[in-house]
C-alpha positions, 0 to 999 in steps of 0.5 A: 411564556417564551419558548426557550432555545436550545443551543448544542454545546460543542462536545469533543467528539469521540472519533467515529470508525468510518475515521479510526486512524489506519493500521500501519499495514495501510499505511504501508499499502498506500505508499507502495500504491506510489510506486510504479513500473515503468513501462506499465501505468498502474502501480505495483500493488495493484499489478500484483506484484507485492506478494507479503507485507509482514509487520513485526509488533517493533515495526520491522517490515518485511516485504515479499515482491516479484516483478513482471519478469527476471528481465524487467529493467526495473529490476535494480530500482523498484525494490529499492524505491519500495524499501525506501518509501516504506522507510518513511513511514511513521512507525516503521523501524526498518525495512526490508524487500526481498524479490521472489520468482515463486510463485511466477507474476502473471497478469492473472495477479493484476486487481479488476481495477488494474486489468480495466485500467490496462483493457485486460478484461 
């Protein structure tokens, strides 16, 4: 008698929750992971600089930042370049970044992985 094989049947596979689709607050969160001071090598998410991201059931975002100091030159680019990149992103119907003194940037805000980064331990 032959031993009969069995050959798997390619069956569409459901998505596992290690690759469920990301939220559009993740989404949001990796773009801004792409924009960075200029004078410091870590981005502005990680520096603690984005204080709220808040995002409406219509895809209105609002984002709540600060920068290190009210003398920063980045002042005039950065929140425009948050705004701009976050406006790309699918699902997003607008944007709007509005720049906060309150409560005051310090490094304190920064992520472990910032302060390592920076040699800030």
């Amino acid at each position: 008698m032959e031993e009969e094989t069995k050959v798997p049947t390619q069956e569409a596979e459901s998505p596992s929750p290690d690759r469920a689709e990301p939220t559009l607050e993740a989404k949001i969160i990796e773009v801004i992971e792409t924009c960075y001071d200029p004078e410091i090598p870590v981005n502005i998410y990680e520096l603690g600089l984005i204080y709220g991201i808040d995002v409406a059931d219509d895809g209105a975002v609002d984002i709540k930042m600060t920068l290190t100091s009210p003398a920063c030159p980045a002042a005039g680019s950065l929140p425009p370049e948050v705004e701009t990149k976050v406006g790309t992103v699918e699902g997003v119907s607008s944007v709007k970044v509005e720049v906060v003194w309150e409560p005051t940037w310090t490094p304190e805000k920064m992520t472990e992985a910032a302060r390592l980064q920076l040699g800030m331990f």
